[in-house]
C-alpha positions as CSV (number, residue, x, y, z in Angstrom):
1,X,90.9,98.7,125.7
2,X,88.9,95.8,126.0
3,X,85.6,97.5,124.2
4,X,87.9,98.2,121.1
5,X,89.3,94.6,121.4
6,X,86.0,93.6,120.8
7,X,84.8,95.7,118.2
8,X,87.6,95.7,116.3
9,X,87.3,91.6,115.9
10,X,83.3,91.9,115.0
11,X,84.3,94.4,112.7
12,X,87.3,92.1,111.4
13,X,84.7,89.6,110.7
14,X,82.5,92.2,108.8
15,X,85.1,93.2,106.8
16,X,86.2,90.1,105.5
17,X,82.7,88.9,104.8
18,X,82.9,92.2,102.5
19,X,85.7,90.6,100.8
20,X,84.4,87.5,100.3
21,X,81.1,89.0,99.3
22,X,82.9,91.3,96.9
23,X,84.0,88.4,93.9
24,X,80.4,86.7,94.4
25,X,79.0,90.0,93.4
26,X,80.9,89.8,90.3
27,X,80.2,86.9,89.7
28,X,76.4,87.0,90.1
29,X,76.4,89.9,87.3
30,X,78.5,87.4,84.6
31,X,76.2,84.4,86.2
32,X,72.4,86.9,85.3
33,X,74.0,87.9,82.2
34,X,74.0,92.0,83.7
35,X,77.2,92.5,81.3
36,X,76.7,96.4,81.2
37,X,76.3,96.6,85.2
38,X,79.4,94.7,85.2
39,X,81.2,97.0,83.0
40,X,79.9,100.0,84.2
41,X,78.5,100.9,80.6
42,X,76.8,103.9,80.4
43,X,73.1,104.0,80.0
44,X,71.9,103.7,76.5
45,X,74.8,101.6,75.4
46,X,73.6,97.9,74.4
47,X,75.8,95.0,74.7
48,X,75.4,92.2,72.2
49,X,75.2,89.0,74.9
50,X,75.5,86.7,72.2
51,X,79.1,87.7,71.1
52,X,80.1,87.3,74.9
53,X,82.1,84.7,74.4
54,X,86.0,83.2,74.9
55,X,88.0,87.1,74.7
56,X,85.3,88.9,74.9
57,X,84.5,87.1,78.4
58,X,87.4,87.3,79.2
59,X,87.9,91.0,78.6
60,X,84.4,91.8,80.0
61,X,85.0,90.1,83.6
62,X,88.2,91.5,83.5
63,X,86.9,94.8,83.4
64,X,84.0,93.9,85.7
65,X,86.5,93.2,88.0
66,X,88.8,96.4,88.1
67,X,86.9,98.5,90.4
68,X,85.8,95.2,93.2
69,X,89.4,94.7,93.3
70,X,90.2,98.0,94.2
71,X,87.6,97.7,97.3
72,X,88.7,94.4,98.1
73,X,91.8,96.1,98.6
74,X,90.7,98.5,100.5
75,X,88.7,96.6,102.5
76,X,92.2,94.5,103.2
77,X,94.1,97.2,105.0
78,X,91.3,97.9,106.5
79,X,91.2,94.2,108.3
80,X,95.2,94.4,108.7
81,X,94.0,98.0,110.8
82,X,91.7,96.3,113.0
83,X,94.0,93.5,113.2
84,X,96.6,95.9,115.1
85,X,93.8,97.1,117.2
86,X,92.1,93.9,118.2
87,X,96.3,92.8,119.3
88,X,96.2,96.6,121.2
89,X,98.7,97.7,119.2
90,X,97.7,101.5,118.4
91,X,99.7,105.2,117.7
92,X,102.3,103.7,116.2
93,X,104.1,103.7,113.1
94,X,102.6,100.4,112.1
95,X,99.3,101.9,112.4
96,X,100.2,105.1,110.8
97,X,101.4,102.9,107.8
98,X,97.8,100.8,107.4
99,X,95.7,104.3,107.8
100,X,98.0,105.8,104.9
101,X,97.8,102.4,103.0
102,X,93.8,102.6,103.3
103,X,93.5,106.0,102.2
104,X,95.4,105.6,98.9
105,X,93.3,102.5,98.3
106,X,90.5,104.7,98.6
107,X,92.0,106.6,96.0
108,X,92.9,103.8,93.8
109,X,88.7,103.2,93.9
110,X,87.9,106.4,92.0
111,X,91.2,105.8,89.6
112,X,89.9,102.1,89.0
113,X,86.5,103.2,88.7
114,X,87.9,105.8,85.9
115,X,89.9,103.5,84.0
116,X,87.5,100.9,83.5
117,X,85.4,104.0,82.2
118,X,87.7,104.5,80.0
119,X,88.6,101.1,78.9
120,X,85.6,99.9,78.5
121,X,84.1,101.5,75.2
122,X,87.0,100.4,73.6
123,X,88.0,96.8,74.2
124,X,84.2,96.0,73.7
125,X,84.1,97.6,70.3
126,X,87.4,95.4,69.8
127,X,85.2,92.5,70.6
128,X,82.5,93.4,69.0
129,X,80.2,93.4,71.8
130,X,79.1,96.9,71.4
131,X,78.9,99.3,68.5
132,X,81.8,102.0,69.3
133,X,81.7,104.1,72.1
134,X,84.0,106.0,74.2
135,X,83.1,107.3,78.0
136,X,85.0,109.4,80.4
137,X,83.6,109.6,83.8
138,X,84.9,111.7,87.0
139,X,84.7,110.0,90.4
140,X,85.8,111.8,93.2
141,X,83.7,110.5,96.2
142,X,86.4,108.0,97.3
143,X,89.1,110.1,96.1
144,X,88.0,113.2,99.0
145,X,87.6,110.6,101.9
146,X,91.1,108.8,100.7
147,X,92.8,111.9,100.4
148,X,91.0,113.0,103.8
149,X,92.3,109.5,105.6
150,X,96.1,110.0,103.9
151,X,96.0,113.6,105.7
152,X,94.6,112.1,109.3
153,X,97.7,109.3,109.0
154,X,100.3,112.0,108.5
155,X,98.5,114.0,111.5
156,X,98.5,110.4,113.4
157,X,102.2,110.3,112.8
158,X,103.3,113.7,114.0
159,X,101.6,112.9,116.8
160,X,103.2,109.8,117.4
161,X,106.7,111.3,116.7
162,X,105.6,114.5,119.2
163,X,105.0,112.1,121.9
164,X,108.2,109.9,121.4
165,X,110.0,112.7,121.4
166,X,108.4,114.0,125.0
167,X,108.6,110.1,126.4
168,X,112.6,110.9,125.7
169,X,112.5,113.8,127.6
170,X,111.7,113.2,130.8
């Protein structure tokens, strides 16, 4: 118990470096002027950095930041997880919660990721960053594992109720 004690708070620390990490990276793309990396524009499509200003910052970092938010929260039930184990607190329905919680935020990473996709071409045509464009893109690499963690959780929690159920019946 002690060993995942210990583990669990280095990798607590980790993971909250990640999130703090996760907004500078944003804001090192706005900061080098990597508009279409922050985006997520495909490649060939040019954005005009002159016209990258007032709205149109506004609407680029606010799509630059759609998919890091998703992973920051991701990356926060993840820390609340490890926050259970690092107490000793483990199989319970607590636990089962954070693990389902985490692999629907995984989800919400490929949905995020598709949406700003989407978005994208069109709110920097409205701001005439970029001539008009419109991209659809399927992600499904976060989507598997999320979907994968959601089904371990709901495994987690049969097992959890199976052995209440025996402790009763003793």
């Amino acid at each position: 118990m002690d060993k995942l004690k210990t583990t669990s708070k280095r990798l607590q620390a980790l993971v909250l470096l990640l999130i703090a990490l996760t907004p500078c990276a944003v804001a090192l793309n706005a900061a080098t002027g990597e508009w279409a990396q922050l985006v997520g524009a495909p490649a060939g499509i040019l954005l005009d950095a002159t016209r990258i200003h007032g709205g149109a910052l506004a609407a680029v970092i606010a799509l630059g930041l759609i998919k890091p938010l998703a992973h920051m929260l991701a990356f926060w039930f993840l820390y609340k997880l490890l926050g259970l184990y690092r107490q000793g607190i483990i199989f319970t329905a607590e636990n089962v919660g954070a693990i389902r919680k985490i692999g629907w935020a995984l989800v919400g990473i490929d949905i995020a990721s598709m949406a700003r996709t989407v978005l994208a071409g069109p709110v920097l045509t409205a701001f005439d960053v970029t001539q008009g464009y419109v991209s659809v893109g399927l992600e499904a690499g976060f989507v598997t594992v999320g979907l994968f963690v959601v089904l371990v959780a709901h495994v987690m929690e049969l097992g959890r109720e199976l052995k209440e159920q025996d402790d009763l019946v003793i």
